[in-house]
C-alpha positions in Angstrom: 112.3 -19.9 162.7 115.1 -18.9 165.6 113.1 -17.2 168.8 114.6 -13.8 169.4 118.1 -13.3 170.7 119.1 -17.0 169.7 122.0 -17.2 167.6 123.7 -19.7 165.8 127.3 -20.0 167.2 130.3 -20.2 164.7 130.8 -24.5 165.6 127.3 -25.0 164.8 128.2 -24.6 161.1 130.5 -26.7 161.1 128.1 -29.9 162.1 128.9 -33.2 160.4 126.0 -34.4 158.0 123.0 -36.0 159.6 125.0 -34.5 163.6 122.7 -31.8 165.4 123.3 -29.6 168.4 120.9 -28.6 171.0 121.2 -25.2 172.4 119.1 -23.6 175.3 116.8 -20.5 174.6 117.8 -17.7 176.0 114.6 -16.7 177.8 114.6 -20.2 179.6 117.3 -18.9 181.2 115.6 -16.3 182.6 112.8 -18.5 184.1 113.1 -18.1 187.9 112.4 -22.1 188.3 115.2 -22.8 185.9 117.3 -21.0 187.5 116.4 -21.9 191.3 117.3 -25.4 189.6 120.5 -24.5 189.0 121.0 -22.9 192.2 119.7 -26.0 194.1 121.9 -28.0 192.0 125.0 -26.1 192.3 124.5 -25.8 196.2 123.9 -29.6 196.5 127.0 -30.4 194.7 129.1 -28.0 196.6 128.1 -30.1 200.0 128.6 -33.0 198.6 132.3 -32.8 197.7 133.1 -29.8 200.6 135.4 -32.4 201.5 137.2 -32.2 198.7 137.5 -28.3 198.3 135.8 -28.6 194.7 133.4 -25.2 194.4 131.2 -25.0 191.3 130.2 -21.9 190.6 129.0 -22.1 186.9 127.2 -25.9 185.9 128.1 -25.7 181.8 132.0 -24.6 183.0 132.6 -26.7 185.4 131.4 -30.0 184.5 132.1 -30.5 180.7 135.5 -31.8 181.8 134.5 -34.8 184.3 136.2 -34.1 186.8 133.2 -32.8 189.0 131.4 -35.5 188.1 133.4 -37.9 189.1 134.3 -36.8 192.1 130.5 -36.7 192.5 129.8 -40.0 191.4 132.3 -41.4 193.6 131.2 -39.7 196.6 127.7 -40.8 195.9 127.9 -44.5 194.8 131.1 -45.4 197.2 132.5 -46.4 194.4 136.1 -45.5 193.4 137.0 -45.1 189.2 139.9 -45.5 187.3 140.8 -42.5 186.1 143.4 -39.8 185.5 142.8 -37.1 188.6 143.8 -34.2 185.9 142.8 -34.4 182.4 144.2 -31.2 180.6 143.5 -32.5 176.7 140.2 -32.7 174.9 140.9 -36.5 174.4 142.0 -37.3 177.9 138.3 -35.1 179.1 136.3 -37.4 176.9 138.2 -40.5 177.7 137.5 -39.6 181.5 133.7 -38.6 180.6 133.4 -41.7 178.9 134.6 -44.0 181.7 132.7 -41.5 184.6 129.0 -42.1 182.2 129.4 -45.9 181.9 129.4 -46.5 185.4 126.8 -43.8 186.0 124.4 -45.5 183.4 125.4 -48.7 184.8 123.5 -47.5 188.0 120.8 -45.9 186.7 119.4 -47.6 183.4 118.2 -50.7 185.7 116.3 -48.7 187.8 114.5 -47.2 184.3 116.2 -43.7 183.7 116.7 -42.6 180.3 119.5 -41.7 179.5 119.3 -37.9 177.7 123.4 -37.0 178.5 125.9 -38.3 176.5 130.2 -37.7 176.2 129.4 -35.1 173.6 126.7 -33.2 175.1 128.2 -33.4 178.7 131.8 -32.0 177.0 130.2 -29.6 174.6 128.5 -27.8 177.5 125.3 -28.8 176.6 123.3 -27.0 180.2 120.6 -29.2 179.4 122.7 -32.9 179.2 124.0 -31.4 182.2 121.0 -31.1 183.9 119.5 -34.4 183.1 122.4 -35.8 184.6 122.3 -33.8 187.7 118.8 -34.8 188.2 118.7 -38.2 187.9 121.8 -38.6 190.0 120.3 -36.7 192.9 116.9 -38.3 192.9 118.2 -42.1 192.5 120.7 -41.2 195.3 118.4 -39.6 197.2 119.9 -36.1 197.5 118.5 -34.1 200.9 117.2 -31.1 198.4 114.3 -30.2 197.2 114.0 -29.7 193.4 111.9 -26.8 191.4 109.0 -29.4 190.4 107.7 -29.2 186.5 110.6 -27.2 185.2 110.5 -26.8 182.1 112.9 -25.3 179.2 112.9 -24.5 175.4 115.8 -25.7 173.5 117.3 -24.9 169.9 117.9 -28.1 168.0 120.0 -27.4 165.1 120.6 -30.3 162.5 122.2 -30.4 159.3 120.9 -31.8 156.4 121.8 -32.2 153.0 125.2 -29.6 153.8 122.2 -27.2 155.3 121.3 -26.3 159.3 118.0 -26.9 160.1 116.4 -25.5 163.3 113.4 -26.0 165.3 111.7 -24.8 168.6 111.7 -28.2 171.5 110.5 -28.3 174.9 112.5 -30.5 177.3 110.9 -31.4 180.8 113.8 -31.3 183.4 112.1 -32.0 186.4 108.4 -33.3 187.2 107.2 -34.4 190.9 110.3 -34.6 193.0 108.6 -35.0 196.6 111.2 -37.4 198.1 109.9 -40.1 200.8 110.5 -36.9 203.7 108.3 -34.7 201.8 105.6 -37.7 201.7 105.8 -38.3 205.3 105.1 -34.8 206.3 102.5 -33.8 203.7 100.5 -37.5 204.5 100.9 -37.9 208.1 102.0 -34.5 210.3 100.0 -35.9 212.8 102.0 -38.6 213.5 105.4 -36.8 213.2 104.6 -35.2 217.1 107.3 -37.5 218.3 110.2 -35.5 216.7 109.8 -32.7 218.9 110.7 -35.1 221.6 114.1 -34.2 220.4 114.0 -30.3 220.3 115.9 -29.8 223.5 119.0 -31.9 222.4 119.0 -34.5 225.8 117.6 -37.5 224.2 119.5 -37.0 221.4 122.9 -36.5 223.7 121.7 -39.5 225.7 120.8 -41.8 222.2 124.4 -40.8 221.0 125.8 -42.3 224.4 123.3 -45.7 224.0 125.0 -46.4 220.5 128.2 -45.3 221.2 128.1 -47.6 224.5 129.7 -44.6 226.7 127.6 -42.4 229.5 127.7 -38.7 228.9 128.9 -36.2 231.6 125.9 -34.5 232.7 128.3 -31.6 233.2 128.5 -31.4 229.2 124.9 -30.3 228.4 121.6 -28.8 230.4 119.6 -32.0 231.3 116.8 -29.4 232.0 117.2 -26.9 229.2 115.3 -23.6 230.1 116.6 -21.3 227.3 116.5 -21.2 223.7 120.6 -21.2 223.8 120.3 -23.8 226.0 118.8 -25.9 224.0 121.0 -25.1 220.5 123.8 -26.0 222.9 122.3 -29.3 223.3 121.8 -30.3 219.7 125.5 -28.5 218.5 126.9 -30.7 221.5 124.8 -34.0 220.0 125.6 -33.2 216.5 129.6 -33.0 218.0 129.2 -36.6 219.2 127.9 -37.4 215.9 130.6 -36.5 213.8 133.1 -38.3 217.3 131.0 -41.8 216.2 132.1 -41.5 212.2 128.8 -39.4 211.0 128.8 -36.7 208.9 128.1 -33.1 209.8 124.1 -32.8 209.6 123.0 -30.7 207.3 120.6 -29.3 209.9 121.4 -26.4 211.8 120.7 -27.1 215.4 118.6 -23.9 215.4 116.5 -25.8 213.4 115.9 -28.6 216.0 115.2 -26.4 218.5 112.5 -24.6 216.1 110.7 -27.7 215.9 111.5 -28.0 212.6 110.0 -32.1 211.5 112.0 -32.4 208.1 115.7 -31.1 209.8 115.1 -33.1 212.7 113.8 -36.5 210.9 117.0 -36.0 208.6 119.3 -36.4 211.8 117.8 -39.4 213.1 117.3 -40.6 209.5 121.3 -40.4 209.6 121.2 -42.2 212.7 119.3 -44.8 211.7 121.2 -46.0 208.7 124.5 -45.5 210.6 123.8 -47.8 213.7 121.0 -50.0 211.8 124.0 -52.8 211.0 125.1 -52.6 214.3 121.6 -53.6 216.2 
């Protein structure tokens, strides 16, 4: 028995013997944890590659391809892959998907992921595949986001058997506890976290960028005795300048969000700090 407002589309019948196709229920989509998955998702993607002026608006239609996901793979793993930048034909897409999953599996399996995606379901726009993938590539690679936690969907499988579709009513878990290792720190020990707001004003910040960077820091360039809200956001937006001078990435942070006193933005930037210089020590 179909849930209400599923249908079976027109390609469905067409299924080779034994081949099935899994569909998402149309109410799941409705969830407001699904979709603030999707939005978290889409957002995190569209930082990641801002570099490379790739905006993904819609998950199913801008992913079956490959293209987005190798451009994410790559920006993730550091790796570069052999493939064609444009892939116009169904057989080049799946040829490119094909090459972009391999090395995507070859990172993940070892480290026990399951591998619920696969050339077909990624190109066939299957949301859930898509998902899966998503997932598992943030949380291996540590993604600064915060995913919906026990999200949960209802799919439509549709088999044929015998020359005849068979249906049936699944749940899929896409997400369980996500609480990365910034989540732990701060729910476990706030107490101990006091030492962050040693950087709210942006001078020892300024001044650490000017330690590792082995230069001294006009005095002229920021307050050394910030007084003022603005004075202090000019601070951090001057420290996250010398940042991105020394080869870091833009923080995600706003500097705003130093100055609040807010412990997850501000371990973030010296998180980023850390594993920048930590070679160099």
């Amino acid at each position: 028995m179909l849930p209400s407002g599923t249908d079976i589309h027109p390609e469905d019948t067409l299924l080779e013997e034994n081949a099935e196709r899994i569909m998402l229920d149309p109410t799941s989509r409705e969830n407001p944890k699904f979709k603030d998955l999707l939005k978290v998702l889409i957002d995190w993607i569209n930082s990641e590659l801002e570099e490379e002026r790739i905006i993904v608006k819609d998950l199913e239609e801008d992913c079956y391809d490959g293209q987005v996901l190798q451009k994410l793979f790559e920006k993730l793993s550091g790796r570069k892959l052999n493939v064609a930048e444009v892939t116009q034909s169904e057989i080049g897409q799946k040829q490119k998907l094909q090459t972009v999953l391999e090395a995507v599996n070859d990172v993940l399996r070892p480290h026990g992921w399951t591998v619920e995606w696969s050339v077909d379901s990624i190109h066939s726009k299957n949301l859930v595949a898509i998902i899966y993938l998503l997932v598992a590539l943030a949380m291996h690679f540590q993604a600064p986001i915060r995913l919906p936690e026990h999200v949960s969907v209802q799919v439509v499988v549709v088999k044929k058997r015998e020359g005849i579709l068979q249906t049936a009513l699944m749940t899929k878990e896409l997400t369980s506890t996500t609480e990365d290792a910034f989540d732990t720190l701060l729910d476990h020990a706030p107490d101990k976290l006091n030492v962050v707001k040693t950087f709210a004003d942006g001078v020892y910040l300024i001044l650490l960028m000017g330690l590792l960077e082995d230069y001294f820091v006009p005095l002229y360039n920021f307050f050394l005795t910030p007084e003022s809200f603005e004075q202090k956001v000019h601070n951090v937006a001057f420290a996250f300048e010398l940042m991105q001078e020394g080869g870091l990435k833009k923080p995600k942070a706003r500097p705003e969000d130093v100055v609040n006193l807010n412990l997850k933005s501000t371990l973030r930037v010296l998180y980023n700090l850390f594993t920048n210089y930590k070679t160099s020590a």
